[in-house]
N, C-alpha and C positions, 0 to 999 in steps of 0.2 A: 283675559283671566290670568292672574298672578300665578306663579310656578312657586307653591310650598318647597320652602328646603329648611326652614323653623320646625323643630322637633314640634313645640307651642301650638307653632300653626298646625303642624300634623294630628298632633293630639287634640286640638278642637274641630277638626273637621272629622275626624274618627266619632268624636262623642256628636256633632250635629248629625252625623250620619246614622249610629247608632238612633239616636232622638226622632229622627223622620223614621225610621222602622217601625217602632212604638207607636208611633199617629198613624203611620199607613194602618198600621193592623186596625186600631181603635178605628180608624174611618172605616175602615169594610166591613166588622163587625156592628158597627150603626148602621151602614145601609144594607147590610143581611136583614137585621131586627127589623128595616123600615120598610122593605121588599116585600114581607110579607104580607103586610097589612094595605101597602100605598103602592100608585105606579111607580115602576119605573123610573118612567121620562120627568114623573113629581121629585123622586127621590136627588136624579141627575140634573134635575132644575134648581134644587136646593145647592146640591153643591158649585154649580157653577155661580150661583148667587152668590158663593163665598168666594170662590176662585177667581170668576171674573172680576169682581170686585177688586180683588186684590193687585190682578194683575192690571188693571185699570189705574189704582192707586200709583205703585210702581211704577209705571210708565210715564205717566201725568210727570209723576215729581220730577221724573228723569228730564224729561222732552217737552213737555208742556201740551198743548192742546193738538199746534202747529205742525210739529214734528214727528209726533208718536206714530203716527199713518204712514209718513215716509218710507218706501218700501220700493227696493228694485227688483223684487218680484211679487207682484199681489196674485198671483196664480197660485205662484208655490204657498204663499201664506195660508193664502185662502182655504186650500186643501186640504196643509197640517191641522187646521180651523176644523172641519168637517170628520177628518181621521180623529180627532178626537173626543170628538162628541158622540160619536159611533161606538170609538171604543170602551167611554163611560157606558154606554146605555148596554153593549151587551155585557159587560162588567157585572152589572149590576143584574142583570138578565139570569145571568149565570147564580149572582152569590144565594140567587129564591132556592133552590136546590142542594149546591154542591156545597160539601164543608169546607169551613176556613181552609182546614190543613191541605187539601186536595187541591184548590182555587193556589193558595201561596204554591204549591209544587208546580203546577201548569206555569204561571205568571215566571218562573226563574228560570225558563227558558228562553228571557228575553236580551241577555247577552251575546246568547247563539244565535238566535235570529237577527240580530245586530250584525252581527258577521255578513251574514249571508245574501242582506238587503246593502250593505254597503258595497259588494261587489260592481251589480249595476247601476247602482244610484250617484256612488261617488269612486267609483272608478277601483277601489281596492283591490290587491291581489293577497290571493288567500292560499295557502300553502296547504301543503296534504294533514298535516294536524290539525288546522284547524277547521278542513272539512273535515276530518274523523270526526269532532266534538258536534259539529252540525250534527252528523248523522247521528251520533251518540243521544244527540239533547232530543232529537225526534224519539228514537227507539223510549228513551223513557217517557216521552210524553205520552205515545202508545200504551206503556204499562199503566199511566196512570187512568187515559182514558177506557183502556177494554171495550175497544169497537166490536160490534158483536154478539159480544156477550148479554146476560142477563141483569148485570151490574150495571151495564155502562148508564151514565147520566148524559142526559142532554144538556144539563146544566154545562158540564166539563165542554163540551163543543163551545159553547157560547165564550167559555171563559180560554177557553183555546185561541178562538178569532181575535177577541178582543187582545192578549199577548201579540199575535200575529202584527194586528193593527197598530199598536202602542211601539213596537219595535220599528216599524215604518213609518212609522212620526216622529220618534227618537232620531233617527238618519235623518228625515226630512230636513228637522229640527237643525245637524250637523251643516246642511247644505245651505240652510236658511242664514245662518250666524255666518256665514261666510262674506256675505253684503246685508247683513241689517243686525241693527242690536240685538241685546239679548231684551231690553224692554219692547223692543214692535215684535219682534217673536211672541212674547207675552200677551199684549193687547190683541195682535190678532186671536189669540186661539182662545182669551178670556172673553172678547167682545165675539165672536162666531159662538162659543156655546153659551153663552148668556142669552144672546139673541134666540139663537137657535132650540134652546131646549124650553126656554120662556113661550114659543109660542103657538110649541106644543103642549108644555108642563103646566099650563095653566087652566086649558080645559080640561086636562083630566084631575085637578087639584079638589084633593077633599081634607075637610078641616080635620088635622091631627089634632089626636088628645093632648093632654097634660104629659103625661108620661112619653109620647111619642116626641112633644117637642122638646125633652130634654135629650135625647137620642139625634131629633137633628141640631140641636146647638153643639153636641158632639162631633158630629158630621162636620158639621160648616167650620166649627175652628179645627178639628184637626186634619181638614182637606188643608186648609189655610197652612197653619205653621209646619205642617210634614213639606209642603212644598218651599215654603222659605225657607227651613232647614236644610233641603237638596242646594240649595241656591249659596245657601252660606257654608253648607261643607264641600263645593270644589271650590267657593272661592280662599278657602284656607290649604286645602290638600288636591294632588292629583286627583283625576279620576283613577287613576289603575291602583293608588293606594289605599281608597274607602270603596273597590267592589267588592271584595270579598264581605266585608260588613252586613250587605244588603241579603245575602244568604240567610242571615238573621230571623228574616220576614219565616219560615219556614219552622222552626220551634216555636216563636211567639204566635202565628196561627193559629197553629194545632193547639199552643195553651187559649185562647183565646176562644177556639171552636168548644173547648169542651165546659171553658167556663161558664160560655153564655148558650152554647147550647149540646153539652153534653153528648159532643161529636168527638170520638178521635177518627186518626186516618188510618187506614185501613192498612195490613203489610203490604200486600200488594202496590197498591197508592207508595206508602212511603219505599218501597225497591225502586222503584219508578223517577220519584223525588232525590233518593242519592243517586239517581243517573244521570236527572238533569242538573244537578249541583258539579258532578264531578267532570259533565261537559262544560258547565261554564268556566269553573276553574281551568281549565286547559285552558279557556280563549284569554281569562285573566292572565293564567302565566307564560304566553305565546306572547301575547301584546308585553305585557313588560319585559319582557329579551328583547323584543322587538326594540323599543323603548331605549332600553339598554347602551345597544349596540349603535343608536344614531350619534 
């Protein structure tokens, strides 16, 4: 992957980055709408129908039939395959309950959990700031979920795990590219949930309405281009230039919760959400001195 130093470049991978924000949100807000009515493992079968598809396509063009399997480790593949189909379903588990805004606050703890899995995984050393920010991004995670209490959602647990799990497929993801492309990384984890949520998602498949299937045509193309988007804004800009962007996801939820279902997030919730934003920011601005200084 190309090292942006075009203003050009910078500022179109700013706006792709920005643009996958907008579909991510639009994608969870459709499969809120469609949790309520449909399963789950229906809802995450549709998207993978879109996803893998895509990343099927992609691969193909790249490698062709021959090559695209090619893998010098199919254990590891295999895995990030399975971490991820886990982590859609309880994703989606989660968005039956908790609101947008609450769901976006959890999920942007996924930079500090980045940190923390890279340790053992990939050998990282981590300095005393950026454990602070680990332990920072938990303590707000706590606020937002209120173990305990009367408030707390079980929804928030679900959508907890799946962060957890999405951050250790992220790293996987890093160790994976290290000996295979970026297209058999794809195909694995498009062909594992296509297979995998297919055949479960089809016994529990019940005919949506009219109205339901305009909600997954939303689904399926904006799982689709949010992810092509992520593809095309580091191939224009670093990554430690369009993190902070992804913060974004966090206002446009909470707009999005209240639009479609008349949820804001709660103060509590959002104290909780500037705790975990201003942890991740640390690990943004630690990594780029880091950066810096090579």
């Amino acid at each position: 992957m190309k090292t942006a130093s075009n203003p050009a470049d910078i500022s179109r991978g700013i706006l792709f980055t920005i643009a996958s924000i907008i579909l991510f949100g639009l994608q969870d807000a459709a499969a809120k709408i469609l949790v309520q009515d449909y399963a789950v493992v229906q809802v995450a079968m549709l998207r993978f129908w879109a996803f893998g598809g895509f990343a099927i396509f992609l691969a193909l063009s790249q490698h062709g039939v021959r090559g695209v399997f090619a893998t010098r480790r199919p254990g590891l593949q295999v895995a990030r395959g399975v971490i991820f189909l886990a982590d859609l379903l309880l994703f989606a588990t989660g968005l039956r309950t908790l609101p947008l805004g609450e769901a976006a606050a959890i999920t942007l703890l996924f930079p500090v959990l980045v940190t923390m899995f890279a340790i053992p995984i990939l050998g990282e050393k981590v300095g005393a700031l950026r454990w602070f920010a680990v332990v920072m991004g938990f303590v707000g995670v706590l606020i937002v979920l209120r173990p305990g209490l009367a408030v707390f959602d079980i929804g928030a647990l679900y959508i907890f795990v799946a962060t957890v799990l999405f951050a250790l497929y992220a790293v996987l993801t890093r160790k994976a590219a290290l000996v295979d492309s970026t297209a058999t990384c794809m195909i694995y984890v498009g062909v594992i949930g296509l297979v995998g949520s297919s055949a479960v998602g089809l016994f529990y498949w019940q005919a949506p309405t009219l109205s339901a299937w305009g909600y997954i045509a939303l689904l399926m193309v904006s799982t689709t281009l949010a992810n092509y988007f992520v593809m095309r804004a580091l191939a224009c800009a670093p990554a430690s230039v369009v993190q902070p962007f992804n913060y974004l996801l966090l206002p446009w939820a909470i707009f999005l919760g209240f639009l479609f279902f008349g949820q804001l997030i709660d103060f509590v919730a959002l104290v909780g959400a500037v705790i975990i934003v201003s942890a991740g920011l640390m690990v943004w601005l630690r990594e780029r001195g880091t950066a810096g200084s090579q």
